[in-house]
C-alpha positions, 0 to 999 in steps of 0.5 A, a space after each residue: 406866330 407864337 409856338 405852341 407851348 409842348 406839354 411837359 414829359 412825365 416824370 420817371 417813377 419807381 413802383 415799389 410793391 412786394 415782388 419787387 420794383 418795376 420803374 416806370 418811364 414816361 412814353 407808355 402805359 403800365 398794366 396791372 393785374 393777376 395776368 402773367 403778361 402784365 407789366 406788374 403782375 400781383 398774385 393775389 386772388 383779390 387781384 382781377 385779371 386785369 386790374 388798372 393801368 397807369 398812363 404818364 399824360 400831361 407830365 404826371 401819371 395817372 392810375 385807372 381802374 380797369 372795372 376791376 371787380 374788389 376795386 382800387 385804392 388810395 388814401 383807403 378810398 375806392 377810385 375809378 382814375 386819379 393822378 398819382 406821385 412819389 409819395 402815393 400809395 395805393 391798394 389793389 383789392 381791398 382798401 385795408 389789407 389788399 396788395 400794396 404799392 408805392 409810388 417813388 421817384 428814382 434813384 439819384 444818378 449812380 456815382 461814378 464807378 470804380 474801376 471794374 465797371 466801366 460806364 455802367 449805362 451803357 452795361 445790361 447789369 447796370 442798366 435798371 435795378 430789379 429791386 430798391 431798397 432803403 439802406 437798412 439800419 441794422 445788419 441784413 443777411 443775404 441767402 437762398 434760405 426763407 428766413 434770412 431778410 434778402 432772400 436770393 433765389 438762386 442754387 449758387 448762393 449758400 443759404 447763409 451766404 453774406 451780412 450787410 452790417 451797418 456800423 455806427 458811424 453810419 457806414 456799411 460793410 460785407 461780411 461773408 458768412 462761410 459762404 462756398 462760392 464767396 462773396 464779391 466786393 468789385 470782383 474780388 472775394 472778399 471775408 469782411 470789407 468796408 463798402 462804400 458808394 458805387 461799389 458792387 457786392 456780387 452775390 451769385 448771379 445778383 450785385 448790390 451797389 449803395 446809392 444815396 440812401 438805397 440799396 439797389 440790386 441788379 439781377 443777371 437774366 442772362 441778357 448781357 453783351 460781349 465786347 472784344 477788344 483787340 485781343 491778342 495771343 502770341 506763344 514761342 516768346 511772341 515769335 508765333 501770333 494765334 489772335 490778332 487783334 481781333 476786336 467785335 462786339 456780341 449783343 444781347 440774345 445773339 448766337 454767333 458763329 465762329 468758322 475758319 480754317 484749321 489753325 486760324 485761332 478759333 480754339 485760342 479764340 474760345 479760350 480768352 473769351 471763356 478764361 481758360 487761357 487769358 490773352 496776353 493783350 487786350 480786353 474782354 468786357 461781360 456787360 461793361 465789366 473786365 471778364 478778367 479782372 473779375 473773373 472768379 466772380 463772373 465765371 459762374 456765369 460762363 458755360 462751356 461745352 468742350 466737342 468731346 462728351 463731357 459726360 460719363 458714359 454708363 450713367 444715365 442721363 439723370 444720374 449724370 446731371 444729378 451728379 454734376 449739380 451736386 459738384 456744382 452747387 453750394 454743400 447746404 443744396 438740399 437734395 430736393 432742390 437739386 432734383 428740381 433743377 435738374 428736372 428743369 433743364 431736362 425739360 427745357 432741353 426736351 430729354 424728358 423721354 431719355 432722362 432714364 437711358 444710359 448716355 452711351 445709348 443716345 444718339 450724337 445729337 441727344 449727347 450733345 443736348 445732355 452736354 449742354 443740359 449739364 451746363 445750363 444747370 448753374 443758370 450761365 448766362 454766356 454759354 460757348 460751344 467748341 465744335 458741337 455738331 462734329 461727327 454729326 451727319 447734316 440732320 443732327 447738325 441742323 437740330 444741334 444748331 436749332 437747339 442753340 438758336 432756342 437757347 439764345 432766344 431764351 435770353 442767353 448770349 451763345 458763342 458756338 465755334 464750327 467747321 461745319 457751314 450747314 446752318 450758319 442761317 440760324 446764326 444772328 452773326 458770324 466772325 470768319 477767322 483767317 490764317 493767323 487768327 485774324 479777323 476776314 469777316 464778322 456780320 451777317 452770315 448771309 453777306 459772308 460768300 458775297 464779301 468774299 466773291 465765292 459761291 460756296 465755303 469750300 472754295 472760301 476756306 481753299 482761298 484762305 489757305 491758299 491765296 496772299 490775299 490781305 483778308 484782315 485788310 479788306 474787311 477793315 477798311 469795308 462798310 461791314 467793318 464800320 457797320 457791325 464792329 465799329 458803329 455797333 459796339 456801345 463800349 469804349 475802349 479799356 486799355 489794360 496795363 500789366 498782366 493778367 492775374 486770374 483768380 482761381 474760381 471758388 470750391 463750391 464744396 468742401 473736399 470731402 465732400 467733393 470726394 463723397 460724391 465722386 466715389 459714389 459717382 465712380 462706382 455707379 459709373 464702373 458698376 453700370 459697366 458690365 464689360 469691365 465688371 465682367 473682367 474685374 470677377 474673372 482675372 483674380 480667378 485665372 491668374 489664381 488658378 494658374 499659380 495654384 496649377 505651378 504650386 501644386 500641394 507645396 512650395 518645393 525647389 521645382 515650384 517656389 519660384 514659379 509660383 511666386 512669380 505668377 502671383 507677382 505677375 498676376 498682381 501687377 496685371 490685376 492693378 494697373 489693368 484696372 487703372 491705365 485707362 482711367 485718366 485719359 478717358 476721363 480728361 476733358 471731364 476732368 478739365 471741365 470740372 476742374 475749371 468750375 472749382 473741382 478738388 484736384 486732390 479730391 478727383 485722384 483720391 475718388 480713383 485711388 480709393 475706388 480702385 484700391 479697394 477692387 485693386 485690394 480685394 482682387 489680389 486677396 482673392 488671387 492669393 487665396 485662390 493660389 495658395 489657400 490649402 498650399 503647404 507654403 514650407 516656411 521655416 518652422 511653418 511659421 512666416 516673418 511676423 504672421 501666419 505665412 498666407 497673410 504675409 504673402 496676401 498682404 504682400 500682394 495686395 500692396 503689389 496690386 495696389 502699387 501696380 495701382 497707383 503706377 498704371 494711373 501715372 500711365 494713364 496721366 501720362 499719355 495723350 490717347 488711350 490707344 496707346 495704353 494697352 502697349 504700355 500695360 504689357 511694357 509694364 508687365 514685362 519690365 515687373 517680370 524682369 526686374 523683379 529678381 527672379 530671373 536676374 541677378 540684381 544684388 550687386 549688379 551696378 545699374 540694375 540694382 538701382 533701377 529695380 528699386 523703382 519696380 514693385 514687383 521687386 520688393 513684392 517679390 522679396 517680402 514673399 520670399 523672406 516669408 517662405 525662406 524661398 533662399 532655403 527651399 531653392 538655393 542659389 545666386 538668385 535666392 541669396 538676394 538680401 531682400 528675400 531673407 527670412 526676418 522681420 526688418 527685411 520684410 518691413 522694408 519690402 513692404 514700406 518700399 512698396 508703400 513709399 512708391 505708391 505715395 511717389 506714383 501718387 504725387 506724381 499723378 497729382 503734379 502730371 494732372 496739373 499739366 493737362 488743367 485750364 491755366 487759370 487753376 494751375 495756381 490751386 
């Protein structure tokens, strides 16, 4: 019996109309029409509902009016069903002007890649172009703004960003155009850079390749898969292992769950997988791209929400998102455009009715959703969550996890690491980290106790710490393992050689204009905090009112001394009580913001100017207060270089300032800000003692040395010299040579305390350094 001949497949097209290409595979049909859920949507109002279709039958396509009521076109005739082909244009509507679209047959197959794509099929990137180009023979800009010839609808891209310039040799370059978060070529940031095929512009969230005589462009939605491979930390010169050799694949739209004892490496974990701290072997693969290799580019692409509040507090939930996006996105986003965005994700978040509340007033659960909010701003298509639902009780749990299950089902890849076991149900995988950072499960969460033999997780999580059991072995060598991790991961292996070398990610704004920002943050943040406002206006008045209490009518043998020490006192009490807190509440914020591109200089000079100006003002009134109406009895009634009131406010004002700068290296310093309320009355006390009113400190050996470092002493000797306090007290203590009464030693008391303000400075900057992701350590 002769077979049965099978008739041919359809031919794959490419359909080409102004919104965009759609290709078309031969295997179903293809709708047209003004309905949203068509598969080509036109709007247009010439455009019925639902307008025609194309079917492949009999290894073509044909295209049928679905009695649309303008009708449909080709070769400007109206057709009812007709074969179409690369080359067929046809119209939707009206046969001259109406909606138009072209038939073509697909790209050729994409040359093989360069090194930082590795088998781009089997990538969601690089799966299907979104548009289809014909390489252009002039130079095309690339931008967020209307004007420019490939407009990029996404707030990271600048308006100007980059120029794709054809040479006359025929080839093409990138050049990018000043752009604040750069240009790619391969995953490296790049000025001006020949491209040639299969190589990758990355522009924001879209990436260009030269194929044959195109220009495709490949947009990241969000659907993209992560590969784990074998990734491994050691720390303690490799003699302590975090992670070993943990390897697991994460499909598209997944939300993963990430449990295990304390101390398992779920942190460590976290941290390789977003970059923050690289493993030291292995590899991460965003979508079959090298995460590390091309990190600065695909960092935009990762949010990450830390277990504590990244958030300010005293703003309200729009002022705090308001401000992050104008940290984060581009210095050319206008303001309406930001406020756009930012309306976006409160309604997606569901904080319509909170978008007006201070943060401080919202439950966990709604902070947490502010959090997340503040990330979902820049679009990330991968999205990590430490320890969201901690100190959560079980019904915000459950809320918080169905949040991420929405998240995930929007098109996003969630990765949420948790002690909590409530509503792992919610999850599409589960990875049970062991002892040692090993790998003890990853599946379905609701094979996971069985697996084990247990009936409950706490008995699990005892076992782990408790039994010699080889749980990394068991699940290697079980059919989950084959199953979820080998089978399932469409990656193959990529081996890395030599280092990681991460490239710190972009400065979306300048910093100046970083600063601008920040300062104005500040002071909405400090202003909205009535508790320390209240404090601010109150302390300058009491510690005044006590030094004006000691001074009396004049400065005289009984009071000089005195009175000059409170202000001493009340100097250093009013700077540094305004700053010793002010890092460490802040830290995680800082981290978080530091990671997406944030200026350390920029975040230090916000404080220094915010609280050097309260600082600074406070000392002025706290002078006034004091002595305003004293008489001073300086020699002749005249001070050193002015007027004895100005002498001795500006003498306070640097003190205070100083104290400033000194409580902000404290608050650098220490890791919990419990402990900053000692450390200010320390402070206090080592001002008093050191500042040579009640020691002798000239010519004492040690103590002399070490007081050069105290504020307060060179404060101290400014002021004395102005009222010749050695005159009106004589004695050992007044005939320090820091309290004459000339010009040159008031000028260098009051340079010292300029010169130790800068040193404070620094070593704040160098000891913020410490506490950053280690990707930014090198900027």
């Amino acid at each position: 019996m002769a077979e049965r001949p099978v008739a041919p497949a359809a031919p794959e097209l490419v359909l080409e109309t102004e919104a965009g290409s759609t290709v078309m595979s031969p295997g179903r049909d293809y709708h047209v029409g003004r309905d949203p859920l068509s598969d080509i949507v036109i709007d247009d109002a010439r455009v019925s509902w639902h307008h025609a279709v194309l079917r492949p039958e009999a290894g073509r396509w044909t295209i049928e009016d679905e009695n649309s009521t303008n009708g449909t076109f080709a070769d400007g005739r109206r057709i009812h069903e007709r074969g179409v082909g690369p080359g067929s244009v046809i119209r939707f509507g009206n046969p001259s002007d109406g909606p138009c679209a072209v038939l073509v047959s697909p790209p050729a197959p994409v040359p093989e890649r360069p090194s930082v794509v590795s088998m781009p099929a089997l990538t969601g990137t690089f799966r299907r172009p979104t548009t289809v180009r014909p390489l252009p023979a002039r130079s095309v800009r690339i931008g967020r703004a209307a004007d420019n010839d490939l407009v990029i609808d996404d707030l990271v891209v600048s308006r100007f960003h980059a120029e794709l310039r054809a040479l006359p040799d025929g080839s093409y370059e990138i050049a990018d155009l000043g752009s604040h978060n750069h240009t790619f070529l391969n995953g490296s940031p790049v000025t001006v850079a020949p491209i040639g095929a299969g190589d990758i512009v990355g522009i924001g969230h879209s990436a260009f390749c030269l194929v044959g005589d195109q220009l495709q462009e490949y947009v990241d939605t969000g659907e993209v898969s992560l590969d784990v491979q074998d990734l491994t930390v050691a720390v303690d010169r490799g003699r302590k292992t975090l992670l070993d050799h943990v390897s697991f694949p994460v499909g598209e739209k997944c939300l993963l769950a990430v449990v295990g004892p304390s101390g398992a490496g779920k942190s460590t974990l976290l941290n390789a997988l977003t970059g923050q701290r690289p493993a030291d072997h292995g590899t991460v693969l965003y979508d079959g791209r090298d995460l590390y290799r091309d990190y600065a580019e695909l960092r935009q692409r990762i949010g990450l929400v830390p277990q504590d509040d990244i958030l300010h507090a005293q703003l309200t939930v729009r002022s705090a998102l308001s401000y992050a996006a104008e940290l984060r996105f581009p210095q050319d986003t206008a303001k309406a455009e930001r406020r756009a965005r930012v309306d976006e994700v409160i309604r997606e978040l569901g904080l319509e009715q909170r978008a007006g509340q201070p943060v401080h007033s919202l439950s966990g659960g709604q902070r947490k959703r502010v959090s997340v909010a503040l990330e979902l701003l820049t679009k990330p298509s991968l999205l990590f969550l430490d320890e969201p639902t901690s100190g959560l009780d079980p019904g915000m749990d459950r809320s918080v996890m169905h949040m991420l299950r929405g998240l995930a089902d929007d098109g996003r890849t969630v990765i949420v690491v948790t002690h909590s076991v409530l509503s792992l149900d919610v999850c599409d995988r589960l990875l049970v980290l062991a002892p040692g950072g090993r790998i003890a499960y990853y599946g379905q969460p609701e094979d996971a106790l069985a697996f084990f033999g247990f009936e409950q997780w706490p008995e699990a999580f005892e076992a782990f710490e408790h039994d010699d059991r080889d749980w990394a072995g068991d699940y290697r060598f079980s059919p989950f393992h084959r199953h979820y991790v080998t089978e399932a991961s469409a990656q193959p292996r990529v081996p890395r050689s030599g280092p990681v070398v991460i490239t710190p990610p972009a400065r979306p704004r300048s910093r100046g204009a970083q600063l601008g920002t920040l300062v104005r943050r500040y002071t909405s943040a400090l202003g909205a905090d009535r508790t320390f406002l209240a404090i601010m206006i109150a302390l300058p008045f009491v510690m005044g009112a006590m030094a004006r209490a000691l001074a009396g009518s004049k400065l005289t043998q009984e009071t000089a001394m005195n009175a000059l020490l409170i202000l001493c006192v009340g100097g250093v009490l009013t700077g540094a009580a305004n700053a010793v807190r002010e890092l460490v509440k802040e830290r995680t914020i800082y981290q978080r913001e530091r990671a997406v591109g944030l200026s350390r200089s920029a975040y230090l000079m916000s404080k220094v100017v915010v609280l050097g100006t309260i600082t600074v003002l406070q000392a002025v009134v706290l002078t006034l207060v004091a002595l305003l109406g004293v008489d001073l009895n300086a020699p002749g009634g005249e001070g050193v270089l002015m007027p004895p009131l100005v002498e001795i406010t500006v003498a306070v004002a640097l003190l205070a300032f100083t104290a400033m700068t000194l409580g902000l290296l404290v608050s650098a310093l220490v890791r919990k800000e419990e402990v900053t309320m000692p450390l200010l009355v320390l402070l206090a006390i080592v001002q008093v003692v050191f500042c040579g009113a009640l020691l002798k400190l000239h010519g004492v050996p040690g103590l002399e040395q070490l007081s050069w470092l105290v504020p307060s002493r060179w404060a101290l000797g400014a002021m004395a010299g102005t009222v010749g306090l050695a005159r009106i007290v004589p004695g050992d203590l007044t005939g320090d040579p820091l309290f004459r009464h000339s010009a040159g030693v008031w000028l260098l008391n009051i340079a010292m305390l300029v010169v130790l303000s800068a040193v404070f400075c620094f070593a704040v900057s160098r000891l913020l350094r410490r506490h950053e992701p280690a990707v930014m350590r090198k900027s």
